[in-house]
C-alpha positions in Angstrom: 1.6 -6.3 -2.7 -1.1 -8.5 -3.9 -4.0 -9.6 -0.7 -5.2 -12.8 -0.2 -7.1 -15.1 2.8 -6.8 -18.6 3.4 -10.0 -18.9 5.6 -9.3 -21.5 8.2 -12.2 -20.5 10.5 -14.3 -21.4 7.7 -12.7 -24.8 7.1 -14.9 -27.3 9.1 -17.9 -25.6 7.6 -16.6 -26.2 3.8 -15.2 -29.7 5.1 -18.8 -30.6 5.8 -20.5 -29.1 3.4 -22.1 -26.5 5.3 -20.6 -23.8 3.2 -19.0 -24.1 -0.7 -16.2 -23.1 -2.3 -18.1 -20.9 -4.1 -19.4 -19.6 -0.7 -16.0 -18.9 0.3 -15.6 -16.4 -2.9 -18.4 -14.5 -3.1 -17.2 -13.8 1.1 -14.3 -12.8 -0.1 -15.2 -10.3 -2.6 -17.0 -8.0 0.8 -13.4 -8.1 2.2 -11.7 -6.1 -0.4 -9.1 -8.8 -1.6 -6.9 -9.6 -4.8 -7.3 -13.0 -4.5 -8.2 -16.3 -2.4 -6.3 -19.4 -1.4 -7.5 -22.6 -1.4 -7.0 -26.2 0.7 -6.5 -29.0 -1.2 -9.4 -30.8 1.4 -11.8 -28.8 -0.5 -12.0 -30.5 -3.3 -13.0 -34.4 -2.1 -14.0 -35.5 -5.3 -11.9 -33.3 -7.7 -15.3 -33.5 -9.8 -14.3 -31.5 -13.3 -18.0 -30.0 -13.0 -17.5 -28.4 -9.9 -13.9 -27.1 -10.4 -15.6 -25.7 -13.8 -17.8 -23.8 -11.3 -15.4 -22.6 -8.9 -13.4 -21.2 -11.6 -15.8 -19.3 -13.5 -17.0 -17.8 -9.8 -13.4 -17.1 -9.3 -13.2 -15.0 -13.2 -16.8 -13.4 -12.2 -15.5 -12.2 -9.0 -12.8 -10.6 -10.6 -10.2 -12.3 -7.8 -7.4 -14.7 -8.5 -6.7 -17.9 -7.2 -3.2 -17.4 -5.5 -2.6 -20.7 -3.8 -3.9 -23.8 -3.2 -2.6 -25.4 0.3 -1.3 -28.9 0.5 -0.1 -31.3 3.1 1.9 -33.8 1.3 3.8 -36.1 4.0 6.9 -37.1 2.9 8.4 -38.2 6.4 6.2 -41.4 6.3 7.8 -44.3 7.6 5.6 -46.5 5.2 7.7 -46.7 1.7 4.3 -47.6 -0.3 2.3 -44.5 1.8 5.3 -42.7 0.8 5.0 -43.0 -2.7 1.3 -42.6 -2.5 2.2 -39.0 -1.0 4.3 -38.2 -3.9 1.8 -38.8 -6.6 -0.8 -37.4 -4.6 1.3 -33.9 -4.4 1.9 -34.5 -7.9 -2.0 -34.6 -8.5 -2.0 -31.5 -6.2 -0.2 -29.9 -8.9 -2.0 -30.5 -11.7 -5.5 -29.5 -9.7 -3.9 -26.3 -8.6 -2.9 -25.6 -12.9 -6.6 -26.5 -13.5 -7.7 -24.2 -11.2 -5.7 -21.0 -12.4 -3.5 -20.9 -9.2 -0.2 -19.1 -9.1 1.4 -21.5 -6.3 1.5 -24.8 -4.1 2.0 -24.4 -1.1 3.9 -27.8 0.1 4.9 -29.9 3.6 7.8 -31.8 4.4 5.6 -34.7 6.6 4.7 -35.0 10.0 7.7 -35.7 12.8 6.4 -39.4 13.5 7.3 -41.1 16.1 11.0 -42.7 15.8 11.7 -41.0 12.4 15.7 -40.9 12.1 16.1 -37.2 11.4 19.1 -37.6 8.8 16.2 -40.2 7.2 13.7 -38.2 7.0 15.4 -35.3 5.5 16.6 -37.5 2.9 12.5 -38.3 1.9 11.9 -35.3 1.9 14.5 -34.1 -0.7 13.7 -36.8 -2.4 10.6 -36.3 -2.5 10.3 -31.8 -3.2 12.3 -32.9 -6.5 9.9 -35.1 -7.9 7.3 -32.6 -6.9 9.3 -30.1 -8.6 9.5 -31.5 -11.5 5.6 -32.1 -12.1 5.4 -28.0 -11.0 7.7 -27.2 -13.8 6.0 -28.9 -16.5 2.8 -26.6 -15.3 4.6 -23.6 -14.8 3.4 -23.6 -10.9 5.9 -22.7 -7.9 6.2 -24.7 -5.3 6.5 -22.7 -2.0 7.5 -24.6 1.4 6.4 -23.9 4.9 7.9 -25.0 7.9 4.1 -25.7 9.1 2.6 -26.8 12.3 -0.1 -29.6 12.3 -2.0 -29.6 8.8 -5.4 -30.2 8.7 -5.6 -33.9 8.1 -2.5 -34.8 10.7 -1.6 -36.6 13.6 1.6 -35.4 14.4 3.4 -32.0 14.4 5.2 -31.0 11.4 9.0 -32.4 11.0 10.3 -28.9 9.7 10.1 -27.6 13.2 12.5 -26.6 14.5 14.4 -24.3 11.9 17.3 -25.9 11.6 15.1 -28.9 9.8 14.0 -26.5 7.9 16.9 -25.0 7.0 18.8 -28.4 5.9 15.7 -29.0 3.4 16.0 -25.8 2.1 19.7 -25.7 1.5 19.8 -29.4 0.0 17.5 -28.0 -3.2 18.9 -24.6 -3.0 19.8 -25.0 -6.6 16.3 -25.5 -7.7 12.8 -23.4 -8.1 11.8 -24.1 -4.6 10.3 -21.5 -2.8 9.4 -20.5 0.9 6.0 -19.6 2.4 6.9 -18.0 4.9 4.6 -17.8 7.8 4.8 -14.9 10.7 3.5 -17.2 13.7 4.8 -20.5 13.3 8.7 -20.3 14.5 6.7 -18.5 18.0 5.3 -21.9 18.4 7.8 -23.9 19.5 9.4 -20.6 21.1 11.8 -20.1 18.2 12.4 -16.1 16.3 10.1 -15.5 13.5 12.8 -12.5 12.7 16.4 -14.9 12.8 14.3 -17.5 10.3 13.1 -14.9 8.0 16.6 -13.2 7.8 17.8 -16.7 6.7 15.0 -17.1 3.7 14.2 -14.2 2.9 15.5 -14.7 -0.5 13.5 -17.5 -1.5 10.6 -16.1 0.3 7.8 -16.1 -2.8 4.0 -16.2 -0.2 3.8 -15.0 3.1 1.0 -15.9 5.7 0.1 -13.4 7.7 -0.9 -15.4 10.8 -1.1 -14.7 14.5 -1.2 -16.9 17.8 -2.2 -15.7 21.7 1.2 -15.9 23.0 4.8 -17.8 22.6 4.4 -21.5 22.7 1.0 -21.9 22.6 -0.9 -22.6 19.1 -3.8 -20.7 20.3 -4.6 -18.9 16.8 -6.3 -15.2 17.3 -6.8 -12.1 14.9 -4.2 -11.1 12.7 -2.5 -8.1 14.5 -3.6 -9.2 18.0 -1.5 -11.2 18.9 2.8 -11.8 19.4 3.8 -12.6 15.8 6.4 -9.5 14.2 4.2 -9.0 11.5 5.3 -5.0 10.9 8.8 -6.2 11.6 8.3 -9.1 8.5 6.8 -7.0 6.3 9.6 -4.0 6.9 12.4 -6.6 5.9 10.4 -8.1 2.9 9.9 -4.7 1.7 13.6 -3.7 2.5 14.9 -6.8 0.2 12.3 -6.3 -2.6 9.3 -8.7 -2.1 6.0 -7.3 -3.4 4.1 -10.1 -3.8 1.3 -12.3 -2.4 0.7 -11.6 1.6 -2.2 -14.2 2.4 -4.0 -13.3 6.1 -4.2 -16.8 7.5 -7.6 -16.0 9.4 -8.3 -18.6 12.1 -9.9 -17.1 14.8 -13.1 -18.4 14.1 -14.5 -14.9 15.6 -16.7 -14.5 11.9 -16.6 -12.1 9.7 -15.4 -9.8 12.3 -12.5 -11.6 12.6 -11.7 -11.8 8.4 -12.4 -7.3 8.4 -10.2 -6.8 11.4 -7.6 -9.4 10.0 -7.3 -8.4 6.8 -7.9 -4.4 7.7 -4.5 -5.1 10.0 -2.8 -6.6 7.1 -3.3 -3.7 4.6 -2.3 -1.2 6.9 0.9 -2.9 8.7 2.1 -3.6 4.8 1.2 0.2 3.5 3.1 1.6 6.9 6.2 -1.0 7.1 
């Protein structure tokens, strides 16, 4: 197993410039880690300077890049936004091959209000292939979480619940696609993190480490602290193979006590499992 962090109590800080990128890596090399992940809303500008920086931090360090996040929204109701989300992801892809990352991690779209279900599955089909295609070329995997809210949404993510999920996932089930799979998210709307691993776990290429307070409440804490089955995940994913990227989703915003403790939990529920 390979360690990385996606630092989402950090985010509003590198958002608004209070800390960098490169800020971000340099942390990350006190915490022990393989590698870093990256969102997408770091880089504004996509200036070729500043990813040149970034990336020769990133080789000084000694880390890798694994991911970079992205929250393309396919499940528009607005054909032209639509579109504009599908070359966008596309552009995702190419940043994230510039950048030296392994994966993409991608969205289906927000659930917006009066989207036709059978629609909006249809988009975002649709839309994963042509996204798939641009990964190919770039020799990037795509990986697909059934997320939450991202970062720059309105609404709460169409892929909940699972069986949403699940119909995306079959549709393209003869292609590269992969699954992030995350250890919290199914607790959110009071659904089993176990039954929805059980049902991916083949595809499964990332998994977030992430914790929340209690069952239906998206109320983020330490990693290991609160209800998600994170020995349980990592005791099946080691059962059916996987020994790949585990990235602690760290948003407590508790500082760097909150990144050791996390990541600490991480290493030891994945070495014990």
């Amino acid at each position: 197993m390979k360690l990385s962090c996606l630092p989402v109590s950090f985010y509003e800080d590198i958002f608004g410039g209070k800390k960098s990128v490169v800020d971000w890596v340099r942390f990350a090399t006190t915490l022990g880690l393989d590698g870093v992940d990256f969102s997408v809303k770091f880089f504004p500008t996509r200036d070729v300077q500043g990813i040149d920086v970034i990336c020769e931090e990133i080789k000084r360090t000694g880390l890798e890049l694994c991911t970079l996040v992205c929250y393309p929204d396919l499940t528009h109701p607005d054909a032209e936004q639509r579109a504009r989300e599908i070359e966008q992801m596309k552009a995702d892809v190419r940043l994230a091959a510039g950048l030296g990352a392994r994966f993409v991690r991608v969205t289906a779209g927000q659930r917006h209000p009066g989207l036709d279900r059978a629609q909006g599955i249809r988009w975002v089909v649709e839309g994963f292939r042509r996204g798939l295609d641009e990964a190919e070329k770039l020799g990037i995997t795509l990986a697909y979480e059934n997320h939450t809210k991202g970062a720059p949404w309105q609404y709460w993510d169409f892929s909940q619940p699972a069986e949403i999920f699940l119909e995306i996932l079959n549709a393209l089930a003869e292609t590269p696609l992969g699954v992030c799979f995350d250890t919290a998210n199914p607790l959110v709307i009071s659904e089993d993190s176990i039954a929805l691993l059980e049902a991916v776990k083949e595809r499964v290429v990332i998994v977030h480490a992430f914790d929340i307070r209690a069952i239906g409440a998206f109320e983020p804490v330490c990693v290991g602290t609160g209800v998600a089955p994170i020995k349980q995940v990592f005791s099946i994913l080691k059962a059916n193979g996987f020994d790949g990227w585990v990235c602690v989703e760290e948003a407590s915003r508790t500082g760097r006590e909150g990144f050791e403790k996390s990541v600490s939990f991480v290493r030891r529920a994945w070495e014990t499992a």
